[in-house]
C-alpha positions in Angstrom: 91.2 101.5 98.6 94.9 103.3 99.0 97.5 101.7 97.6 95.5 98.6 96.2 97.1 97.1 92.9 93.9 95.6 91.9 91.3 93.0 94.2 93.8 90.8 94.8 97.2 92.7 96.0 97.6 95.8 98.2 101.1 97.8 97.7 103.2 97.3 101.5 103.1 100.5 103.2 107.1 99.9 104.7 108.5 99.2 100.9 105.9 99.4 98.3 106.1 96.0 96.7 102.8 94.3 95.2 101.7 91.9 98.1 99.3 88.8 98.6 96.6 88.1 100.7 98.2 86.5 104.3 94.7 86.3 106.5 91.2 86.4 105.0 91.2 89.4 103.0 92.3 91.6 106.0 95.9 91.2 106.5 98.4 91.5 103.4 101.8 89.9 103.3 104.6 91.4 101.7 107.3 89.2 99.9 110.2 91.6 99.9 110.7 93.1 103.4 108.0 90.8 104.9 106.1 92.9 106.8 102.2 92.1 107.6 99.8 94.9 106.7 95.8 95.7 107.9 94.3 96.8 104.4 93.4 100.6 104.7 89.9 100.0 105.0 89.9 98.7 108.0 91.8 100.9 109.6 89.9 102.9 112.4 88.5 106.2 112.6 91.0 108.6 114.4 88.3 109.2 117.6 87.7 105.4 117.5 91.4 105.1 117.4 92.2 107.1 120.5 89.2 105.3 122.6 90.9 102.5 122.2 94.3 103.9 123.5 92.4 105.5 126.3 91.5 101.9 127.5 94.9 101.2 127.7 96.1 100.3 131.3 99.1 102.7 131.0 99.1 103.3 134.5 102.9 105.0 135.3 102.4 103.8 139.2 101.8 100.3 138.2 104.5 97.9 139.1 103.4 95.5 135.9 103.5 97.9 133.5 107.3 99.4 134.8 107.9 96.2 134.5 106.8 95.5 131.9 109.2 98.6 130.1 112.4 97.9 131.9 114.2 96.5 128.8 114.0 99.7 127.0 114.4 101.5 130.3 117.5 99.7 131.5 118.7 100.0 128.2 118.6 104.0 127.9 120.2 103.8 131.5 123.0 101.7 130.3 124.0 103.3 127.4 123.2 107.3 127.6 124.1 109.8 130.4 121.2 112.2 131.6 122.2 115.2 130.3 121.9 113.5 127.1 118.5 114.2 125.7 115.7 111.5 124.7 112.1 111.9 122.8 109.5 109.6 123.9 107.5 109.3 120.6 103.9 107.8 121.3 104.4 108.0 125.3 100.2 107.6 125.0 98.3 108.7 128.0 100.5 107.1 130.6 104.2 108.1 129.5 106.0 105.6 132.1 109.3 105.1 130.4 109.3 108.8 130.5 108.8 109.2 135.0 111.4 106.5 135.2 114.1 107.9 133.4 113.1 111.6 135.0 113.3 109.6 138.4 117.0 109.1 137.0 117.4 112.3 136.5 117.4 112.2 132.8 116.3 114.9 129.9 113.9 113.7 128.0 110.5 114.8 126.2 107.1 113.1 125.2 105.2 113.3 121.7 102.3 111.8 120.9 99.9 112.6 118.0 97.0 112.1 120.4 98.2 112.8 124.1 100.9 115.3 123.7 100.7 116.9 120.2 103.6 119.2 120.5 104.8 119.4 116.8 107.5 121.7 117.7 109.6 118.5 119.5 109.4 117.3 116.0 112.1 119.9 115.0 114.9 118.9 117.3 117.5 116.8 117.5 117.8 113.6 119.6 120.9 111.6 121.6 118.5 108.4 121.6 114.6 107.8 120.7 112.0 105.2 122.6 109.0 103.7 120.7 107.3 101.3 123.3 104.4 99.7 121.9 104.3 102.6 118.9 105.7 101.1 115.6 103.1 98.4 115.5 100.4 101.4 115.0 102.2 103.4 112.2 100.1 103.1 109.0 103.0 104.4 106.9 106.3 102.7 108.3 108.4 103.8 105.5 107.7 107.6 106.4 107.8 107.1 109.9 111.1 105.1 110.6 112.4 107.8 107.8 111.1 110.9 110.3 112.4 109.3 113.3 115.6 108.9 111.5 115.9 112.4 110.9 115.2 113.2 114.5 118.3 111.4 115.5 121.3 112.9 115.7 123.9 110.7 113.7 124.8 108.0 115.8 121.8 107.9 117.8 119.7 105.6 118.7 116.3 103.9 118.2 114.9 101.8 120.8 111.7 100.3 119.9 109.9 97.7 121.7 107.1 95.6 119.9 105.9 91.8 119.4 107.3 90.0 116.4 105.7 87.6 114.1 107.7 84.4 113.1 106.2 81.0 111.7 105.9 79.2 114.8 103.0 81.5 115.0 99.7 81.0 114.4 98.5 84.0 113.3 94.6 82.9 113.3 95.2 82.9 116.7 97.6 85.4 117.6 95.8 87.7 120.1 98.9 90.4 119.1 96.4 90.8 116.0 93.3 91.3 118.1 94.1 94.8 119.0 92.5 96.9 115.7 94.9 99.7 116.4 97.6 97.1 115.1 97.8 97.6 111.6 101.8 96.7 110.5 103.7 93.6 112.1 107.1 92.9 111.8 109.3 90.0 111.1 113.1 90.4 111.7 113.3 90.3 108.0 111.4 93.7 108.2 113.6 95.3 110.7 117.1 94.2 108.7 115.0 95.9 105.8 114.7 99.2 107.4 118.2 98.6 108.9 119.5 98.4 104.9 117.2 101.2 103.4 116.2 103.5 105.9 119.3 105.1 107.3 120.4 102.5 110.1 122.7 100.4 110.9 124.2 98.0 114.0 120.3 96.1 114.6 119.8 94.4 117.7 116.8 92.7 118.6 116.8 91.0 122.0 113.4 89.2 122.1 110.6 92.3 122.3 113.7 95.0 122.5 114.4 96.4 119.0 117.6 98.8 118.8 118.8 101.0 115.8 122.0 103.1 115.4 121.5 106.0 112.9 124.1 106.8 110.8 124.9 109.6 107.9 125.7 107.9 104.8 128.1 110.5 103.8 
């Protein structure tokens, strides 16, 4: 099994500490930057994987699903000008943040390791980054948030949008969970982690609205 310590810890994919069992032998908890973890073996196959994103009502004409995205929409409007430009990394099959803001008028671009596998966007510079529904899938945090980090330019930013965990949950219960594809959930503790190690500073999180300033440390 990767990363597994021994039967009874699994190493955290976002930090790499030694961490317990949270849920039944599937879900691993990590005591340093407090992020929940699907052990690697249950992870899906990569066809099984994009089935499931197929089934996804990503639908860029539906009214519940702009909806739905207007945070991180209204927050790229607010803050950037549309000659700035913008990656949409994991737009999926329906990349509806990506219409609206080209409705605006505004420059940006859509990867996806399934739907739009255009590595070549992954060797540009960005103004400002939107993860909608995307972090919660990453099976290595750590090297993601590092290569979205580097795809910044300094003083850029990382919008993310994504459903955290807290203790008033019940996580038996959680349907967040339900969806296999989910493999890493967050706690705000998590996000100041990768806000302290990762290369970012200024965190805001505005209930499902996540928001990173990168910054050069030197």
């Amino acid at each position: 099994m990767t990363g597994q310590v021994n039967a009874e810890t699994e190493l955290c994919p976002l930090c790499g500490t030694a961490s317990q069992n949270f849920f039944r032998q599937q879900y691993f908890g990590c005591p340093e930057c407090g992020g929940i973890f699907m052990i690697p073996h249950l992870r899906l196959s990569p066809a099984k994987e994009k089935a499931r994103y197929e089934t996804h009502n990503n639908d860029v004409t539906n009214p519940g699903y702009q909806k739905f995205v207007e945070p991180i929409v209204s927050a790229v409007l607010s803050d950037f000008s549309p000659e700035q430009r913008g990656l949409d990394f994991g737009a999926g099959p329906g990349p509806v943040i990506s219409c609206l803001l080209h409705e605006k008028g505004f420059n940006i671009v859509q990867y996806d390791p399934f739907f739009a596998d255009k590595p070549e966007l992954l060797q540009q510079k960005y103004d400002y980054i939107v993860c909608c529904e995307v972090i919660e899938h990453f099976y290595q945090p750590a090297a993601e948030f590092r290569r979205l980090r580097e795809l910044l330019v300094d003083g850029g930013r990382l919008f993310c949008m994504t459903m955290l965990y807290d203790e008033q949950i019940d996580f038996a219960r959680w349907f967040y969970k339900n969806d296999e594809t989910h493999v890493f959930f967050y706690r705000a503790q998590t996000l100041a982690w990768i806000e302290r190690n990762l290369g970012f500073r200024n965190l805001q999180i505005k209930d499902r609205l996540i928001d990173f300033t990168c910054f050069s440390p030197d």
